[in-house]
C-alpha positions as CSV (number, residue, x, y, z in Angstrom):
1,X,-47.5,3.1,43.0
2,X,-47.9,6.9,41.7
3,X,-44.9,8.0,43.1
4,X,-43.3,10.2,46.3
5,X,-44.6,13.1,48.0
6,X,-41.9,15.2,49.8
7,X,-44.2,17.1,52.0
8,X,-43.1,20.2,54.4
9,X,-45.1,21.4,57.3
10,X,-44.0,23.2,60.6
11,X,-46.7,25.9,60.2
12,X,-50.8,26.3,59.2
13,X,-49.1,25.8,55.9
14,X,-48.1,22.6,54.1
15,X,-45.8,22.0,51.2
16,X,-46.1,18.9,49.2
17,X,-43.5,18.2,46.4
18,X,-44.7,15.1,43.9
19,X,-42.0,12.9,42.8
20,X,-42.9,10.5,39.8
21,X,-41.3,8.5,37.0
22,X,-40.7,10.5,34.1
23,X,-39.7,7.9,31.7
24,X,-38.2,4.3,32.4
25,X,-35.3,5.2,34.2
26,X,-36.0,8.5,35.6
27,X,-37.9,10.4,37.9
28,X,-38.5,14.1,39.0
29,X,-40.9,16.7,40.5
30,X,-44.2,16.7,38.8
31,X,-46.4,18.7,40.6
32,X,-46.4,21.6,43.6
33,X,-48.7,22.5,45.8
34,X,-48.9,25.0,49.0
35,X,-51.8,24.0,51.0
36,X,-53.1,26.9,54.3
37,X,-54.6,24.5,56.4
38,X,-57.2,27.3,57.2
39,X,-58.8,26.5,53.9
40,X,-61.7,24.0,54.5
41,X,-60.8,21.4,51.5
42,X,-57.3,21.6,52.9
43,X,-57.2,18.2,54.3
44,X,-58.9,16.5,51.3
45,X,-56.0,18.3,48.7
46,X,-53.8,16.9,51.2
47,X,-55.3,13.3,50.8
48,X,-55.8,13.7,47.1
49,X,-52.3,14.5,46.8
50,X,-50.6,12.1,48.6
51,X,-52.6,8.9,47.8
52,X,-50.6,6.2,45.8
53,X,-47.6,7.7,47.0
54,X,-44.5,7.2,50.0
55,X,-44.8,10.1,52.0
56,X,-41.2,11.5,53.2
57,X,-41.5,14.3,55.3
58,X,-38.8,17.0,55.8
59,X,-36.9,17.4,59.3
60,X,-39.0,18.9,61.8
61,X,-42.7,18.6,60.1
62,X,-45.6,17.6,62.3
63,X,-47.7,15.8,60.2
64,X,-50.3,14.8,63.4
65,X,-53.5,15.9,61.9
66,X,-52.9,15.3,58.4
67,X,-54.7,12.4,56.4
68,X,-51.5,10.5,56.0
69,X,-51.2,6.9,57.6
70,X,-47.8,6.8,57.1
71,X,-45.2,9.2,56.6
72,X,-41.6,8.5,56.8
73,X,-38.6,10.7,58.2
74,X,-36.0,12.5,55.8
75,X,-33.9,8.8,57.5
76,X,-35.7,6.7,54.7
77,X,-34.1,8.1,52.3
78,X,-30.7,7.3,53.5
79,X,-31.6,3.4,53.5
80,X,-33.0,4.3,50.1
81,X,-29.3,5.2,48.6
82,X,-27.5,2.6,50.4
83,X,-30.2,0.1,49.2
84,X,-29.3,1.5,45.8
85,X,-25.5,1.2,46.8
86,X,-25.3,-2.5,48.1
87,X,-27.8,-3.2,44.6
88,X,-25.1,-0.9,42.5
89,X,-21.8,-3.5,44.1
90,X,-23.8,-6.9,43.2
91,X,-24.2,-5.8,39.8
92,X,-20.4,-4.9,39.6
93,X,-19.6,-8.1,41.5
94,X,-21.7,-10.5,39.2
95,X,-20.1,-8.4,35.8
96,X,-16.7,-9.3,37.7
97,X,-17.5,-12.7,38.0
98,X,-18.9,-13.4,34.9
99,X,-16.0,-12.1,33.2
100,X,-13.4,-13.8,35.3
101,X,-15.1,-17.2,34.1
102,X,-14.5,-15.6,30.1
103,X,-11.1,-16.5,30.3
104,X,-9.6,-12.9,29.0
105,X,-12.6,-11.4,27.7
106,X,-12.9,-7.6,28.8
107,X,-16.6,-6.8,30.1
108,X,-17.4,-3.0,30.0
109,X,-18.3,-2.6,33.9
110,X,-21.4,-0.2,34.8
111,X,-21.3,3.3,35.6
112,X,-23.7,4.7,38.1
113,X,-25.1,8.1,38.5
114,X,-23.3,10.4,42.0
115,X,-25.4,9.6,45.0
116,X,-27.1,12.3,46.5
117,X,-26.0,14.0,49.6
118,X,-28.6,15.1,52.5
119,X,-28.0,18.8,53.4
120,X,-26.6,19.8,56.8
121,X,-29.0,22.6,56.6
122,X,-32.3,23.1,55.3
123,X,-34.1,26.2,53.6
124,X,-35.5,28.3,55.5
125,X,-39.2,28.6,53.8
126,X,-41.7,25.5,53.5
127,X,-42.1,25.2,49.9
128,X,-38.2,25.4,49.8
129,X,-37.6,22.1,52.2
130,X,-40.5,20.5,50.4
131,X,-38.2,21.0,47.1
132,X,-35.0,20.2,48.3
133,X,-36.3,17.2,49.3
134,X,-38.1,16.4,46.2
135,X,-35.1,16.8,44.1
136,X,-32.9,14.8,46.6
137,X,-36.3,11.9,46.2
138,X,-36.0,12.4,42.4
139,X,-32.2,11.8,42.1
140,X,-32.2,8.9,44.7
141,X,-34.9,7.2,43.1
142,X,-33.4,8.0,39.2
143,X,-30.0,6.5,40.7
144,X,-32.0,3.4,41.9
145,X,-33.5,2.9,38.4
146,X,-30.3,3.5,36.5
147,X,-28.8,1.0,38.4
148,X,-31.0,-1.7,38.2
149,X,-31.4,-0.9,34.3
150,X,-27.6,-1.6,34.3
151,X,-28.5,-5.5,36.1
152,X,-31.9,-6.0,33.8
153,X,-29.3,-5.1,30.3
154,X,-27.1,-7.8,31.7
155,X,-29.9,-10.9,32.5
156,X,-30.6,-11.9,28.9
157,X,-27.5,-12.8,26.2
158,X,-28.7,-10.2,23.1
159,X,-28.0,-13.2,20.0
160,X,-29.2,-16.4,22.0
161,X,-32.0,-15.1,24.3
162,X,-30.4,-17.1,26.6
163,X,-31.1,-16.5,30.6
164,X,-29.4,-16.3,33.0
165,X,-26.5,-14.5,31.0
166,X,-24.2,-12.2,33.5
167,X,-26.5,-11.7,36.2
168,X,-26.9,-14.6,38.9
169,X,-30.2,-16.1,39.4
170,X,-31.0,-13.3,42.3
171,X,-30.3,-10.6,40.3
172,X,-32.3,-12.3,37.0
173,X,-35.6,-11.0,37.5
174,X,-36.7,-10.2,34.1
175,X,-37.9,-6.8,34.8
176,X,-36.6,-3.4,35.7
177,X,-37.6,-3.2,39.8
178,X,-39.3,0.0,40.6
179,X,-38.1,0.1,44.3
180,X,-35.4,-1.5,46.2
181,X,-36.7,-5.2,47.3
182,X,-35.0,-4.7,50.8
183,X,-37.0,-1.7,51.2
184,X,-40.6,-3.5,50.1
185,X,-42.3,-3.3,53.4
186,X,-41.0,0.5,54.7
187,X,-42.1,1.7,51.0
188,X,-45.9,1.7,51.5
189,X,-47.8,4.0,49.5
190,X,-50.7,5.9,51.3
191,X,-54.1,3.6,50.3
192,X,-56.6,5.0,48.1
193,X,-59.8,5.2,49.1
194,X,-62.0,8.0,49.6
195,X,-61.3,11.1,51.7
196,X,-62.3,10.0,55.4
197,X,-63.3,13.2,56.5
């Protein structure tokens, strides 16, 4: 998976904000596009921007008509943060744990990056929605992968190699997780293939 695509339409015009990974543990806007739907490639840049991706839509688009198989209300990204905030308390739980069974020995806990808070109201133009919600994707998605950077630092003991090391055998998986697990099967990328029209 490429990325997001925070995409904006109540209008002929559509909005589509691109949300990648900038680096291991980060992710931001990486491309911008404003596509009139009067334009006759219109639907095929929508398609060719959106493939690989999770489509989020802003509150109140209408993507009927669109090439997109499966868009997901501004809602998904709520479960996305408090996916990221159940992941954030197991890590702080198993650090706990683990240093509870140290007899004395002080573990330096995580620290987590703020959670990102919806807006109560929306700008008023498309491109602006489409970026508010890009940013609010980007910062969601960094916190996810700061946090699970945190549990992946904690799985292998630095001198011995040894695993397990502070993190239980669920939270041992030897590599940083791109996504949320509980979230696997609402975070479908569109397919690629070739434009249908």
């Amino acid at each position: 998976m490429l990325g997001f695509a925070a995409v904006d339409r109540r209008s002929e015009t559509v909005a589509i904000w691109l949300v990648s990974r900038t680096d291991p543990t980060e992710a931001s806007s990486t491309n911008a596009v404003v596509v009139d739907l009067a334009d006759e490639h219109a639907l095929k840049k929508v398609h060719s921007l959106t493939r690989e991706r999770v489509v989020i839509a802003t509150p109140g688009s209408d993507l009927t008509g669109l090439p997109i198989s499966d868009g997901h209300p501004t809602a998904l990204l709520g479960e996305f943060i408090d996916a990221t905030r159940t992941h954030q308390r197991a890590i702080v739980e198993a650090v706990r744990s683990y240093a509870a069974s140290r007899k004395g020995q002080k573990l330096v806990e995580p620290t987590f990056p703020a959670e990102p808070q919806l807006p109560e109201n929306w700008p008023e133009t498309c491109q602006d929605r489409a970026l508010e919600l890009a940013g609010l994707v980007g910062r969601a998605w960094t916190n996810w992968l700061v946090s699970d950077g945190e549990r992946l630092r904690r799985t292998t003991q630095p001198r011995t190699g040894r695993t397990p090391w502070i993190m239980p055998g669920e939270l041992n998986q030897p590599e940083l997780l791109a996504l949320p697990p509980a979230l696997a099967e609402k975070l479908r990328p569109e397919p690629v293939g070739p434009f249908p029209g």
